[in-house]
C-alpha positions in Angstrom: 23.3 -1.6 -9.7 26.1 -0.1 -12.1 27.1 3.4 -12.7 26.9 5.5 -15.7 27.3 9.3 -16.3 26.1 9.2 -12.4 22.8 7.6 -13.6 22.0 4.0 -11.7 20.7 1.4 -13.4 17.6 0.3 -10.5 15.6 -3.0 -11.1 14.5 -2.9 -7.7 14.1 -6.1 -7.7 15.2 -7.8 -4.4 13.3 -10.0 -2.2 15.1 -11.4 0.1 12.0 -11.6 3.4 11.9 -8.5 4.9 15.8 -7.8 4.2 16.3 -3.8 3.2 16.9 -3.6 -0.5 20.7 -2.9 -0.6 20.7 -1.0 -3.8 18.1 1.5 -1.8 20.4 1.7 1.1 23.1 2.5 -1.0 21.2 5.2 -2.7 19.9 7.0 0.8 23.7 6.9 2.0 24.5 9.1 -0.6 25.0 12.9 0.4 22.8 14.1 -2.6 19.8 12.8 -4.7 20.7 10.2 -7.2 19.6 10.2 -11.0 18.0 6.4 -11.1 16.6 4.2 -14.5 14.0 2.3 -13.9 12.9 -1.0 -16.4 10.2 0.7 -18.0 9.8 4.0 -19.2 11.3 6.2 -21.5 13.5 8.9 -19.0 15.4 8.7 -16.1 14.4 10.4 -12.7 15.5 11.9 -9.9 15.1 10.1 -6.3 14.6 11.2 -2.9 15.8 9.2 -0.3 15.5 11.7 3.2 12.3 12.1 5.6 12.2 16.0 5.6 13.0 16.0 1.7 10.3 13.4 0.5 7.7 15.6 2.7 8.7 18.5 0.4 8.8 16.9 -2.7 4.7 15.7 -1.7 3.5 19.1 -0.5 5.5 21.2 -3.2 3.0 22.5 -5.9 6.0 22.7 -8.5 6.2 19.1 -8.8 3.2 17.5 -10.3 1.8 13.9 -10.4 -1.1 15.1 -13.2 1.9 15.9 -15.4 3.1 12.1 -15.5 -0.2 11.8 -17.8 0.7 11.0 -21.8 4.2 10.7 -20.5 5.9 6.9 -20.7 7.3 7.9 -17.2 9.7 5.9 -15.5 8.5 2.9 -13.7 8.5 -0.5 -12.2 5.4 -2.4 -14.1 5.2 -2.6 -17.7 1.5 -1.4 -17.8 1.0 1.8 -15.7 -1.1 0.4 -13.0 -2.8 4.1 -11.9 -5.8 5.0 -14.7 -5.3 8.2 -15.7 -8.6 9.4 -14.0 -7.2 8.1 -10.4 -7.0 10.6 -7.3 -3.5 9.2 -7.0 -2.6 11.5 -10.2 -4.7 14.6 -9.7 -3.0 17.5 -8.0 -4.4 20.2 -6.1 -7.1 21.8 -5.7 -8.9 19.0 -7.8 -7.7 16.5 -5.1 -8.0 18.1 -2.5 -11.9 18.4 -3.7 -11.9 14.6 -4.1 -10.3 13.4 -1.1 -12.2 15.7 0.9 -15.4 14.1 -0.2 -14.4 10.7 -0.2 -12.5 10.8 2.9 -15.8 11.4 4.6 -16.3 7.7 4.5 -13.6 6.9 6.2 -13.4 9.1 9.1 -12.6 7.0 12.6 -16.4 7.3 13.6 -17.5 5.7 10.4 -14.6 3.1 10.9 -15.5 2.2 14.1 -18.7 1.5 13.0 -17.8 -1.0 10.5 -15.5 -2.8 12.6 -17.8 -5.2 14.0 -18.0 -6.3 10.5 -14.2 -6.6 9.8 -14.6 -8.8 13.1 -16.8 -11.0 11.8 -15.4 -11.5 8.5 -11.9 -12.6 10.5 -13.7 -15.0 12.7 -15.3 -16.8 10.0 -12.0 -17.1 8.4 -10.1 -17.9 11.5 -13.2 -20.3 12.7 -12.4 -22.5 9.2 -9.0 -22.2 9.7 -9.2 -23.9 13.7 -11.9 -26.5 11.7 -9.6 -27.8 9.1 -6.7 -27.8 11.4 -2.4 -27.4 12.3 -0.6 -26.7 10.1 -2.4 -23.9 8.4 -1.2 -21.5 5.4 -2.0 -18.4 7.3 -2.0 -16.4 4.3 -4.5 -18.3 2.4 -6.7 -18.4 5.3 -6.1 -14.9 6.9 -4.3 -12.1 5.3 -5.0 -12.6 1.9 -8.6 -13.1 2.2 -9.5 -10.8 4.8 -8.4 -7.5 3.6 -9.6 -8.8 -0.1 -13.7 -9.9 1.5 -13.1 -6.5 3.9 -12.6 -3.7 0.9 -14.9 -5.9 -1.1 -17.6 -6.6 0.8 -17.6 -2.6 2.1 -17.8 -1.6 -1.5 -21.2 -3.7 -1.6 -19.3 -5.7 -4.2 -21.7 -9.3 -4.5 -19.4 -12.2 -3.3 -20.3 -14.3 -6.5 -17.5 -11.4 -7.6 -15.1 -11.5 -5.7 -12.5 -14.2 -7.6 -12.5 -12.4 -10.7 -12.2 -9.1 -9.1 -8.8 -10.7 -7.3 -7.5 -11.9 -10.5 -8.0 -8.7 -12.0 -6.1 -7.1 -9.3 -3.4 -9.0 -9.1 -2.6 -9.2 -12.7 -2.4 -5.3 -12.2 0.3 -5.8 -9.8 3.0 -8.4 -12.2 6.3 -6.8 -12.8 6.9 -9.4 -16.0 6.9 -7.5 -19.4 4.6 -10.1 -21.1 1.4 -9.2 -18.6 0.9 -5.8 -20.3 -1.5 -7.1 -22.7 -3.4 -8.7 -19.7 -2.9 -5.9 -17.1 -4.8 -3.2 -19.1 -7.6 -5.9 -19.9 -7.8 -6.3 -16.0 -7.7 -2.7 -15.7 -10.4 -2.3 -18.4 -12.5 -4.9 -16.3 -12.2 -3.7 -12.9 -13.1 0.0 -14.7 -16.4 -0.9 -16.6 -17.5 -3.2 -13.2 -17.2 0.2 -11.2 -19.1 1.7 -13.3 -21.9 -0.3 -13.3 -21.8 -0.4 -9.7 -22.0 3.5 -9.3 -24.8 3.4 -11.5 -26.9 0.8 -9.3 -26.4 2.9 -5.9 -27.1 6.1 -7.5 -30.6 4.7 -8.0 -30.4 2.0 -5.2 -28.7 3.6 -2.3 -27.5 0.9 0.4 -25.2 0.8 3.7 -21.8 0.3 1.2 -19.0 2.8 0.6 -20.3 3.8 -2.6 -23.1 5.0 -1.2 -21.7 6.2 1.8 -19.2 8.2 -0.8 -21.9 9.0 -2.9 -24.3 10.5 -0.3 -20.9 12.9 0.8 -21.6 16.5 0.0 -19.2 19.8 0.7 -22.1 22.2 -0.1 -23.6 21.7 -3.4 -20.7 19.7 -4.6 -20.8 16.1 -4.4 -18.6 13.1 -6.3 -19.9 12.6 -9.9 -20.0 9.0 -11.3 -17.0 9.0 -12.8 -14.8 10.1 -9.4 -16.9 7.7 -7.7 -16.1 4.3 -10.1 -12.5 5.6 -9.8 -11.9 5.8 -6.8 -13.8 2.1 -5.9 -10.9 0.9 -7.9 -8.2 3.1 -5.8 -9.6 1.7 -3.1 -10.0 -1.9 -3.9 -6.6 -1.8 -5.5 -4.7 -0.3 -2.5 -7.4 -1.7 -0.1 -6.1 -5.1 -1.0 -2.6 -4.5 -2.0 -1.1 -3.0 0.9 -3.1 -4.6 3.8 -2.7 -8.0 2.5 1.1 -7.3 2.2 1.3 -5.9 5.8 -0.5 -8.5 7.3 1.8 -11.2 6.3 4.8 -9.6 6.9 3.2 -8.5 10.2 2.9 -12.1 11.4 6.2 -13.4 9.9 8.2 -10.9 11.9 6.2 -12.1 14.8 6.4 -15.4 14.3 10.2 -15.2 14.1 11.0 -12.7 16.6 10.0 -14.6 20.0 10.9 -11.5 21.8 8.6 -8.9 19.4 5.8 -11.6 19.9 6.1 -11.8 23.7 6.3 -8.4 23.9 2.7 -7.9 22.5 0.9 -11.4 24.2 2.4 -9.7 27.7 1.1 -6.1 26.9 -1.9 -6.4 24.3 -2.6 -2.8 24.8 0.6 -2.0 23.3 -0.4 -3.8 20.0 -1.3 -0.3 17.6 1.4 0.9 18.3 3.8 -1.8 17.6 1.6 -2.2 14.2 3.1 1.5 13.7 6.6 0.4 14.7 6.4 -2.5 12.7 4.7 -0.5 9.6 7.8 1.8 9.6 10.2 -0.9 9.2 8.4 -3.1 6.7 9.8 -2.7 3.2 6.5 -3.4 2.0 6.9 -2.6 -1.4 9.8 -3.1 -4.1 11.4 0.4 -5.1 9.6 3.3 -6.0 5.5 3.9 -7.2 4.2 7.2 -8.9 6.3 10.1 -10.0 6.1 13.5 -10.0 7.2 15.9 -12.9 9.0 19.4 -12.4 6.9 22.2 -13.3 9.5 24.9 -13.0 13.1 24.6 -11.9 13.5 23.6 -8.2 16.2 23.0 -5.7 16.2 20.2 -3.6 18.2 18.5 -1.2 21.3 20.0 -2.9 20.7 19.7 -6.4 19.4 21.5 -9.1 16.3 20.0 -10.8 15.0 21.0 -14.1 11.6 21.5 -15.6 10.3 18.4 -17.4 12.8 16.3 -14.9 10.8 13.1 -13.7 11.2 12.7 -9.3 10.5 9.8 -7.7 10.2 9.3 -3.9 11.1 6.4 -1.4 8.9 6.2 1.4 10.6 3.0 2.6 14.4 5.3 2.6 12.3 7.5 4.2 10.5 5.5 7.2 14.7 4.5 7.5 15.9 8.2 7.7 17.9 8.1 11.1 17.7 11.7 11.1 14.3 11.4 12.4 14.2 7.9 13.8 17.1 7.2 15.7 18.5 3.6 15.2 16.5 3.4 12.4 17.5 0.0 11.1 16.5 -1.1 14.2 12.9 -2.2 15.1 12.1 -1.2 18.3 8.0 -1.9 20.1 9.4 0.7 22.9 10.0 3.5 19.8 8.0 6.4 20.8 5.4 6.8 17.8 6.7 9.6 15.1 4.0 9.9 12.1 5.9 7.5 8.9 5.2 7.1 5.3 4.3 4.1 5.0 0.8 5.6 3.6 2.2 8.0 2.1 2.3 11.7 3.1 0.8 15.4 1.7 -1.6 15.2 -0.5 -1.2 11.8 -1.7 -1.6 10.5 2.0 -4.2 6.8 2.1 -7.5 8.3 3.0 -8.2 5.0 4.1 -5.8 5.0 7.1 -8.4 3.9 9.9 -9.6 0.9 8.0 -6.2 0.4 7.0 -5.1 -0.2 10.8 -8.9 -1.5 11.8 -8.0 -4.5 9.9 -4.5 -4.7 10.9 -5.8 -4.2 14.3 -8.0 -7.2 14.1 -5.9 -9.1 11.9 -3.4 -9.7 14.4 -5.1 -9.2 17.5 -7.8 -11.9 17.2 -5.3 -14.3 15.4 -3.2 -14.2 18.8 -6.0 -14.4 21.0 -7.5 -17.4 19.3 -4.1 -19.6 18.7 -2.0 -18.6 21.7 0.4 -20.8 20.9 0.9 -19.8 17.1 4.3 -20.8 15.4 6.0 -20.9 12.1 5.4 -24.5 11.0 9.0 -24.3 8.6 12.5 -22.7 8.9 11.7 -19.6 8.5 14.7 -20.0 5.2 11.9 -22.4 3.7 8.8 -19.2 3.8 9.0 -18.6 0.0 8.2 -14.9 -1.3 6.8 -12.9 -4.0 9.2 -12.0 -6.7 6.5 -11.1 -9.5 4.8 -8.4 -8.5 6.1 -4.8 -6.9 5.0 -6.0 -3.5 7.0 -7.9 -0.8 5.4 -10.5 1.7 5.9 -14.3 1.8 3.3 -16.3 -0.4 2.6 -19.0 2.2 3.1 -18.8 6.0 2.7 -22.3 7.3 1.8 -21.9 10.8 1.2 -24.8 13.6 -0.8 -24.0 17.1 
């Protein structure tokens, strides 16, 4: 990272394991908000790096994510990977309208209900891994698949899919300048697949989340096809992205803290909420994701930010404010649960949050009961990791039992 004119230069690149990004922890040290460029996009932005000021900048109606729209605003990914139709850039009250709906199929009843299912599905997958045997790439038999065959498979997607709808995702998710072309293909795919879909369980209602989000009502109002075909690809992209991620990075810290993985064979009960300990400390994700734009002149955590002035937000700075987590470098299963932002927070928050942890839940909790004596297979130094994409897990975790 250089200087210049007080503006950073941020490819937010680093992926060193689960290692903070040094460039962001020089940024939340700093006493005031930074100005940051980013490798794509046409404008620099502001960052904010605290707890209580990324909650403000996420609940403030004078900074807008709609606004980003028609703008090349700054970014990670040489293709924008939100559609311009997505929940993730409506503001209120449209989203609140939206996620009020759809969050009706995800409510803990109706996620308790499906986790039979997301048992299943990780029991087949474990049941192959056991068959073909030690050593086992635990994320091509576990964490990639499962959240992947969960979201899918919920969505009433037909498994004959499934492949090309991965592709299409993670071709979304490539950082490299030449994927543009085939990232808004993808995107285009993944958007006219939806819409079909939609169009099937309007007239052909099943036991999926379509329908489930389809049949939602707040009064008269219900999702039209067009929310509804967006937000199956919010949710399969998300669905897949972050779960998969977490669920590596989950087990690798487990795998290679003996004391973290004692902690939770000696107290099982204790597992959600080392899941939340562990989701706080996670940097789970390279740099920044969606702006917001400055409607009006604000102040903010000591500066003075001007209309038009792109501001991005760090939830991973944020989950390591020590203002509100003490120690906060430290990753502690005794930490006494404080909400993080690791899905977000405001109006922008995962809907999907009790799937989310359902399948981290079982993830983890059947893979440990079924290889009780699980163990990294390699050096942990030899676990190679993603550097293409904005994510951060390890891209084969050879495991031996």
């Amino acid at each position: 990272m250089t200087a210049d004119n007080e503006k950073s230069i941020c490819p937010f690149d680093f992926s060193e394991a689960l290692e903070f990004d040094p460039v962001l922890a020089d940024l939340m040290d700093r006493d005031t908000p930074a100005r940051i460029r980013l490798p794509y996009g046409d404008a620099d932005a502001w960052l904010i790096t605290g707890f209580d000021a990324v909650k403000q900048v996420t609940t403030d109606h004078r900074l807008s994510r709609a606004a980003i729209i028609g703008h090349d605003y700054p970014r990670l990914t040489p293709e924008p990977i939100v559609s311009p139709e997505s929940i993730n850039v409506m503001d209120p009250p449209h989203s609140s309208r939206v996620r009020q709906l759809a969050s009706q199929a995800f409510t803990q009843q109706q996620v308790d209900g499906m986790r039979s299912r997301i048992i299943w599905l990780a029991d087949v997958l474990l049941d192959r891994m056991e068959e073909d045997g030690s050593p086992a790439d635990l994320v091509q038999y576990l964490s990639d698949p499962l959240p992947q065959h969960t979201i899918l498979d919920l969505l009433g997607v037909e498994q004959e899919d499934w492949p090309q709808m991965q592709e299409s995702v993670r071709q979304l998710l490539v950082v490299g300048a030449g994927n543009k072309e085939a990232a808004a293909s993808a995107k285009a795919d993944l958007t006219a697949y939806f819409a079909k879909l939609v169009e099937q369980r309007r007239s052909s209602p099943g036991k999926d989340l379509i329908s489930a989000m389809a049949a939602a009502r707040d009064g008269e109002d219900q999702l039209d096809d067009r929310e509804l075909a967006v937000m199956a690809l919010t949710l399969t992209l998300s669905g897949q992205d972050t779960a998969t991620c977490q669920i590596s990075d989950i087990a690798y810290l487990l795998l290679t803290r003996p004391e973290l993985m004692e902690h939770v064979r000696r107290r099982p009960e204790s597992l959600t909420d080392v899941l939340q300990e562990m989701l706080r400390h996670i940097p789970f994700r390279k740099g920044v994701g969606i702006p917001r734009v400055a409607l009006e002149d604000v102040e903010l955590d000591g500066v003075q930010i001007r209309a038009g002035d792109f501001v991005h937000v760090s939830y991973l700075t944020a989950n390591r404010d020590p203002k509100r987590f003490p120690d906060s470098h430290v990753l502690d299963p005794d930490r006494p649960y404080q909400p993080h932002m690791t899905f977000g927070w405001g109006g922008h928050r995962c809907i999907a949050v009790p799937l989310a942890m359902a399948e981290m839940e079982v993830a983890i909790g059947r893979l440990l009961k079924r290889f009780p004596g699980l163990r990294l297979a390699v050096p942990p130094e030899e676990v190679r990791w993603d550097t293409e994409t904005i994510r951060r897990f390890p891209l084969e975790l050879p495991v031996a039992w």
